[in-house]
C-alpha positions in Angstrom: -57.0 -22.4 -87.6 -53.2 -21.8 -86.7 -52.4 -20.5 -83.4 -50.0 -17.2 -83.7 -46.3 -17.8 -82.9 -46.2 -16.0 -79.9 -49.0 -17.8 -78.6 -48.0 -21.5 -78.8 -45.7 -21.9 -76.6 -48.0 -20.5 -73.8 -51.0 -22.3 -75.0 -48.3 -25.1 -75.1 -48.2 -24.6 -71.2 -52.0 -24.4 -70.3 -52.4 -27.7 -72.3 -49.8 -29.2 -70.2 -51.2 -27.8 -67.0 -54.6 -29.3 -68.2 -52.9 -32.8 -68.5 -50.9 -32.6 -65.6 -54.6 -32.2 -63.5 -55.9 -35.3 -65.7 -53.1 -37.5 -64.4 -53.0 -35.9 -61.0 -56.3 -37.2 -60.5 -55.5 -40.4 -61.9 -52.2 -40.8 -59.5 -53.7 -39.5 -56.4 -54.5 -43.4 -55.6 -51.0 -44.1 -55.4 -48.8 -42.8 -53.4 -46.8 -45.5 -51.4 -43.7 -45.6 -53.3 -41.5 -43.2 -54.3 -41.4 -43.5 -57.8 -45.4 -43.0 -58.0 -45.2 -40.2 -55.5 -42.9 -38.5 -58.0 -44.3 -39.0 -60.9 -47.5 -37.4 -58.8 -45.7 -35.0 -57.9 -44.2 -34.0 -61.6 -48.1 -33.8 -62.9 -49.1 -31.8 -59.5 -45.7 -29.1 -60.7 -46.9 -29.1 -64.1 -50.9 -28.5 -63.4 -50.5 -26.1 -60.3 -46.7 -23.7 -61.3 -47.0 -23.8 -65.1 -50.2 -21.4 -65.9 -48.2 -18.6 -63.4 -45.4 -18.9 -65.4 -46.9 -18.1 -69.1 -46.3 -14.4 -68.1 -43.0 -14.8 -67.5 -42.2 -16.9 -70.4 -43.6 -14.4 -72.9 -41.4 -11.6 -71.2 -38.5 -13.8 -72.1 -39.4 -14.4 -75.4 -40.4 -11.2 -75.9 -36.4 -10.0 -74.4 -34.9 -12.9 -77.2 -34.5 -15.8 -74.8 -35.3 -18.9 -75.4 -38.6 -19.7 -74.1 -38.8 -23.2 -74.2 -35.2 -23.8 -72.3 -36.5 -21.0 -69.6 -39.5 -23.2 -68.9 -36.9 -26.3 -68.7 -35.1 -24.8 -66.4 -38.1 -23.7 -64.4 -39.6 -27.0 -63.9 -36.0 -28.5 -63.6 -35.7 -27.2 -60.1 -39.4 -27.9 -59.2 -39.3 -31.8 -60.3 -36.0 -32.1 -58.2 -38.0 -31.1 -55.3 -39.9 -34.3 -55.7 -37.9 -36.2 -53.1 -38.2 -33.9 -50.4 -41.0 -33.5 -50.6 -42.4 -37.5 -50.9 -40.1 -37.5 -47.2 -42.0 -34.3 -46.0 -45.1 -36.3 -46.8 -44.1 -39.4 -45.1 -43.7 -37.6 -42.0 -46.8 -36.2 -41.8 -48.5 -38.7 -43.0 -47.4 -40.7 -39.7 -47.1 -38.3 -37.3 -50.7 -37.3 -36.5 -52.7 -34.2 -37.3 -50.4 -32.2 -34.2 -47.7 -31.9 -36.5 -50.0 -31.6 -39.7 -51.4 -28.4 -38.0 -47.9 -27.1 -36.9 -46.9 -27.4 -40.8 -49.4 -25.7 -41.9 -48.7 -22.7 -39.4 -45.1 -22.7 -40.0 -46.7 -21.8 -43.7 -48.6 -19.1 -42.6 -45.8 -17.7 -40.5 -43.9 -17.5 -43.6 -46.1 -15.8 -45.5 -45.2 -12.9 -43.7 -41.7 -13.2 -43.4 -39.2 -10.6 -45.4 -37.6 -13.7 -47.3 -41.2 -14.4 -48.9 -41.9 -10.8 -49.6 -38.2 -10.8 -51.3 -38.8 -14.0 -53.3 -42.3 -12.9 -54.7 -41.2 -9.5 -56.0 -38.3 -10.6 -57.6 -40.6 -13.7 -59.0 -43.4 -11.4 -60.0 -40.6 -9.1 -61.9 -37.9 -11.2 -64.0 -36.7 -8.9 -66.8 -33.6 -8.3 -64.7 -32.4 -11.9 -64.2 -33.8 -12.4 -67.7 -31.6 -9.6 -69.3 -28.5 -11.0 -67.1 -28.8 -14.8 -68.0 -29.3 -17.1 -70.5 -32.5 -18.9 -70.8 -32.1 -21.8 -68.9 -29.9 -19.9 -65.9 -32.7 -17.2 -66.0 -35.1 -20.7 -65.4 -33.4 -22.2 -63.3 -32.9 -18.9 -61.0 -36.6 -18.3 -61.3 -37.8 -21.4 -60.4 -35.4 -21.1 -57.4 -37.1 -17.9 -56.6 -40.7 -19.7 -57.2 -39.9 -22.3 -54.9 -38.9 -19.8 -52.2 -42.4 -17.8 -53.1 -44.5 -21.3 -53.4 -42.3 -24.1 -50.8 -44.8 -23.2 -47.3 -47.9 -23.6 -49.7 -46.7 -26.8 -51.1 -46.0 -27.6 -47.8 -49.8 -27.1 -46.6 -50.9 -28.7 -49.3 -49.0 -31.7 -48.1 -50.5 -31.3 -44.8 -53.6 -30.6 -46.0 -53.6 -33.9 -47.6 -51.3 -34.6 -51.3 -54.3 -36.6 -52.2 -56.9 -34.1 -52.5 -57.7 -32.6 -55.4 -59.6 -29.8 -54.1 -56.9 -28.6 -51.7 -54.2 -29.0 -54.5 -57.1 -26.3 -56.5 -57.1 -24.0 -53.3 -53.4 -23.9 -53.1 -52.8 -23.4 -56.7 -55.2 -20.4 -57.1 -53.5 -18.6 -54.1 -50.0 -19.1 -56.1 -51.7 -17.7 -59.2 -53.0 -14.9 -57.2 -49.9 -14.1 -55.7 -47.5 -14.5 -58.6 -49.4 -12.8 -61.8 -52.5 -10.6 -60.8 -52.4 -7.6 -59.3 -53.5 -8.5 -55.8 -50.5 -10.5 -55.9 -48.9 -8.5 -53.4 -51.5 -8.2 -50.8 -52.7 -11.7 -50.9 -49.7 -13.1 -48.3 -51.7 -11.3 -45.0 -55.0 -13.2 -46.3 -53.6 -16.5 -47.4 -51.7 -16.3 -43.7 -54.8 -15.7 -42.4 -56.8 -18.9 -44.4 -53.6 -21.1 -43.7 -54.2 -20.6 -39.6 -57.9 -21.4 -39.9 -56.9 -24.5 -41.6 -54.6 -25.3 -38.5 -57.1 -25.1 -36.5 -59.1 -26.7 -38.8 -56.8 -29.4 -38.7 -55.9 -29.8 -34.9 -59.6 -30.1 -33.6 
């Protein structure tokens, strides 16, 4: 049975996400160097950002933009986060769980901050940005406004542990919450509210 033509390219996307969780799983053993933290880090993009972006991609596809270049530059801007954040992990990694807990406050602070409310409405509504860019500007500036929606979870998750498969679940069902169903826009006041009992969690 063929899948319909508007549907591939999503189904495309939860595939991806499906194998970017296999290898996650499999490259959570090795972390030390950068290269394996990145390519962990590329699977971890792919499994956790890429099933709260089908909605957008079929808005652009739907408005006659490419939906495959969208997604490029989407993920573009995620994978060059890679560094960053393999440094944030080293860091926390040494620094004991003092600082661990501090990150993960810092995340919950955000939450609530005007920049994240700014960054998730704009992200939860692209047609503008969509109907004033090409696809891969309209990617690249959503995945911009992703990363300013998603950077203090990441961050937590970090924190949290990179290695865990069960936080990296947790943290991607809050940014699937947040970003494409309707509680989306009073989830922040919770997930602050989880993030500080998991610095607390942390610190004792």
């Amino acid at each position: 049975m063929s899948v319909p033509r508007r549907l591939r390219l999503p189904v495309a996307l939860v595939a991806l996400a499906l194998a970017g969780w296999v290898v996650s799983a499999v490259a959570m053993g090795d972390m030390a160097s950068m290269a394996s933290f990145l390519w962990l880090w590329v699977a971890m993009s792919a499994a956790m950002m890429l099933p709260a972006v089908v909605p957008a991609v079929s808005l652009a596809e739907r408005v006659g933009r490419s939906g495959t270049a969208f997604v490029g530059g989407y993920f573009a801007v995620w994978a060059m986060t890679g560094v960053a954040a393999f440094e944030a992990t080293r860091v926390l990694m040494s620094a004991g769980r003092w600082l661990a807990a501090g990150a993960i406050t810092a995340a919950a602070v955000y939450q609530l901050s005007p920049l994240k409310d700014a960054c998730l409405r704009r992200c939860r509504s692209p047609l503008g940005l969509l109907l004033r860019r090409g696809a891969l500007g309209a990617g690249l500036e959503h995945g911009v406004l992703c990363l300013g929606c998603c950077w203090a979870l990441m961050l937590a998750l970090l924190a949290l542990g990179a290695g865990s498969l069960l936080w990296m679940a947790a943290v991607a069902a809050a940014i699937f919450v947040e970003k494409v169903t309707s509680l989306g826009p009073r989830a922040s006041a919770p997930l602050a509210v989880g993030l500080l009992g998991a610095a607390v969690w942390v610190a004792l």
